[in-house]
C-alpha positions in Angstrom: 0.0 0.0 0.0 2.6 2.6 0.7 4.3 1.7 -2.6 1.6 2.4 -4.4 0.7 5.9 -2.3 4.3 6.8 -3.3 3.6 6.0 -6.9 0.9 8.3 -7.0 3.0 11.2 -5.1 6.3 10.8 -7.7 4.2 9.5 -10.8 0.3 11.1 -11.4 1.4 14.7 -9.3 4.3 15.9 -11.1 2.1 14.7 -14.7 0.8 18.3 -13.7 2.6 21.6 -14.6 3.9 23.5 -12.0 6.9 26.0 -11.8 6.1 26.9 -8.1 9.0 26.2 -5.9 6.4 26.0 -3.3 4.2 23.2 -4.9 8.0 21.2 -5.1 8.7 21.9 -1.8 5.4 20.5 -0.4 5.7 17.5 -3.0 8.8 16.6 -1.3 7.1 16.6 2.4 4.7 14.2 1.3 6.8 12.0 0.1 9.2 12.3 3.0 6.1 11.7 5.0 4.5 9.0 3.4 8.4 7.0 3.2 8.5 7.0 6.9 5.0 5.5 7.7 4.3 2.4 8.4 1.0 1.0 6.7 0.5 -2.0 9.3 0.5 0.6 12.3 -1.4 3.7 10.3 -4.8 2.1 10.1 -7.8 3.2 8.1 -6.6 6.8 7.9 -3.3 6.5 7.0 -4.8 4.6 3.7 -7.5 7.3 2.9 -4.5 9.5 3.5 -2.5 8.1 0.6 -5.2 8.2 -2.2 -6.8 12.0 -0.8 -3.5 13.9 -0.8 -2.8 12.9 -4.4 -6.1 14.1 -5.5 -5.9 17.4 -3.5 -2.8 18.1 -5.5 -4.3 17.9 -8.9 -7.2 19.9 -7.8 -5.1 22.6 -6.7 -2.9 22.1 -10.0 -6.4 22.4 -12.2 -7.3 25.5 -10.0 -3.8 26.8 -11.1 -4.5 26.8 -14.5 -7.7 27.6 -14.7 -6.9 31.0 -12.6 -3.7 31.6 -15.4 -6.5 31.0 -17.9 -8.8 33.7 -16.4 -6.5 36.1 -16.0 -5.1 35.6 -19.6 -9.2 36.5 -20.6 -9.0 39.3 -18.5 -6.0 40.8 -19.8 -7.3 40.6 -23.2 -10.7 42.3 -22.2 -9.0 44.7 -20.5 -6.4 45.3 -23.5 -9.4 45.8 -26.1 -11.2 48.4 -24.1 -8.1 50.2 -23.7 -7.8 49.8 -27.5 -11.2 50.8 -28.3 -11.2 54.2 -25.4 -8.0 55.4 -26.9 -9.3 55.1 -30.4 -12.1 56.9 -29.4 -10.7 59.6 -27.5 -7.9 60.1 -30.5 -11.2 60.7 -32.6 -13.0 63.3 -30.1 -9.3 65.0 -29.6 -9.3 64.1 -26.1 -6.2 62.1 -26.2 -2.9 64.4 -25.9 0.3 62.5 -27.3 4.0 62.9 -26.7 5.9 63.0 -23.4 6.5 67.0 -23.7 3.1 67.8 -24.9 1.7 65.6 -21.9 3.6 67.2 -19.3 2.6 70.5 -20.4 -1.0 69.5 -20.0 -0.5 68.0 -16.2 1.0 70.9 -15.3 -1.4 73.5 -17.0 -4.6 71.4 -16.3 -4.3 67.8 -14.3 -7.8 67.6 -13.4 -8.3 67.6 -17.0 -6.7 64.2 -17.3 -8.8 60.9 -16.3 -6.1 58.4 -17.6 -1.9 58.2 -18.2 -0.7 55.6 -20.8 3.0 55.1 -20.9 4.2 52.4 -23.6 7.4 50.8 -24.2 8.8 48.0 -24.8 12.1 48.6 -24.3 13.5 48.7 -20.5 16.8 49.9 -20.9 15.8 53.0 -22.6 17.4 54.9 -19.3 16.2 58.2 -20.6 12.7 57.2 -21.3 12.5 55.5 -17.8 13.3 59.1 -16.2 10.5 60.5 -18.0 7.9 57.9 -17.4 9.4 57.9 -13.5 8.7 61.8 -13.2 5.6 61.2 -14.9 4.1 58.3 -12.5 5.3 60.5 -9.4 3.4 63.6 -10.9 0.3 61.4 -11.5 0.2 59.7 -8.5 0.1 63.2 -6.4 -2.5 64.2 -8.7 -4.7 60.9 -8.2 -4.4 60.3 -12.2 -5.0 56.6 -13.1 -1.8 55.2 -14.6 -1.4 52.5 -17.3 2.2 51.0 -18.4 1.7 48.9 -21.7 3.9 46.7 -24.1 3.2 46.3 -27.8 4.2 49.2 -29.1 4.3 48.5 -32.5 0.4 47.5 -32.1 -0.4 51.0 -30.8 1.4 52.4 -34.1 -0.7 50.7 -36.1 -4.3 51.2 -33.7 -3.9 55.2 -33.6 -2.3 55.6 -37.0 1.4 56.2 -36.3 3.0 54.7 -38.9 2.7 56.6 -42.6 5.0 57.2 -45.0 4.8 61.2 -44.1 5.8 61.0 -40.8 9.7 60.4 -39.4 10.6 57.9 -37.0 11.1 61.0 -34.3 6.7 61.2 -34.1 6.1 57.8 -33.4 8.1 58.6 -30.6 4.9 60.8 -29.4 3.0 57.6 -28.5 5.1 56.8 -25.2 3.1 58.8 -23.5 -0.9 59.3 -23.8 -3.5 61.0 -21.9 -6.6 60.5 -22.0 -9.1 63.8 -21.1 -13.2 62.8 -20.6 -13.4 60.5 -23.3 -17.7 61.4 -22.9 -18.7 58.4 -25.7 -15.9 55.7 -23.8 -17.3 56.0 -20.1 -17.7 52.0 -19.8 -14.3 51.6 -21.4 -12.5 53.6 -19.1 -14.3 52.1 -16.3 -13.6 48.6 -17.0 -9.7 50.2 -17.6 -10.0 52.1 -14.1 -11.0 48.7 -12.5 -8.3 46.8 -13.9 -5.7 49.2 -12.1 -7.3 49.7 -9.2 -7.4 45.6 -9.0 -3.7 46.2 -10.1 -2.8 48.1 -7.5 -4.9 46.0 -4.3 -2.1 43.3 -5.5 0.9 45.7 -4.4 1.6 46.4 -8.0 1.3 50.3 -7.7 2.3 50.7 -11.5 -0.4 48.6 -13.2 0.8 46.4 -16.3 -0.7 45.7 -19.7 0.6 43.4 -22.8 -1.2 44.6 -25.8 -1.2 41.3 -28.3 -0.7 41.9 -32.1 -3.7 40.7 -34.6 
């Protein structure tokens, strides 16, 4: 019987995906635990022992994946009503473009400002990384939601940024966005304003977003 507990701990377990160190590290417990009992004095519980443990693992490894998978649906909701609000507001000339321009508007008229999109997808870009710092510190102070977001070659493309008229120096523009009372987009923004807030509950105080190419 113990054989055949172990067999499930080493065999059927690690048949589910897990990069958690934690998840290893309690694997290994078990089957300390379950190599230093004897079956003979263990009894009736010791037994149900060996076949429930198994199966609480590959519920919590199924629960595991099926939260990656919801948050992978969220992210691309999320992403699209971004998309869709900043198309919007580009269209209703609510949306202010450029790291210059958008620093003159915070400090002209930050109440103005509802949302702060800064998109790169470069990290080492040290200068662009003062910038966006100076520009997070100013919003937060100001209580302006703020948005970081890769793919920025899909944000070209969305609002228009690349043509054949315009140098490499304006697509520069579109590292920083803000977004002023997009009036048509109310839900969009909300459902953006959630997703930070959400963000931010989880100690991430600069909230994330991957926007996927199509």
């Amino acid at each position: 019987m113990r054989i055949y507990g172990l067999f499930y701990i080493t065999t059927i377990i690690p048949m589910h995906e897990t990069d958690n160190e934690t998840d290893l590290s309690v694997y290994f417990s078990v089957l300390t635990t379950f190599n230093s009992i004897n079956m003979e004095e263990g009894g009736f519980l010791k037994q149900c022992c060996i076949y429930l443990i198994p199966l609480m693992f590959c519920h919590i490894a199924e629960y595991k994946r099926l939260t990656v998978l919801s948050l992978s649906l969220r992210m691309q909701s999320v992403g699209l009503a971004l998309e869709e609000l900043l198309v919007t507001a580009q269209k209703q000339g609510c949306l202010t473009v450029g790291i210059y321009e958008s620093a003159k508007l915070l400090n002209v008229d930050p109440d103005s400002v509802v949302l702060c999109v800064l998109a790169a997808d470069d990290e080492n870009d040290v200068a662009l990384q003062i910038h966006f710092t100076l520009l997070q510190s100013f919003c937060c102070d100001s209580g302006i939601t703020i948005l970081r977001v890769s793919g920025f070659q899909r944000l070209q493309r969305l609002l228009g940024a690349v043509d054949a008229n315009r140098n490499q120096e304006e697509h520069r523009d579109l590292h920083c966005m803000l977004v002023t009372n997009p009036q048509a987009e109310h839900c969009r923004l909300q459902e953006v304003g959630t997703y930070c807030q959400e963000s931010r509950r989880l100690d991430q105080w600069v909230p994330e977003l991957v926007l996927q190419e199509r």
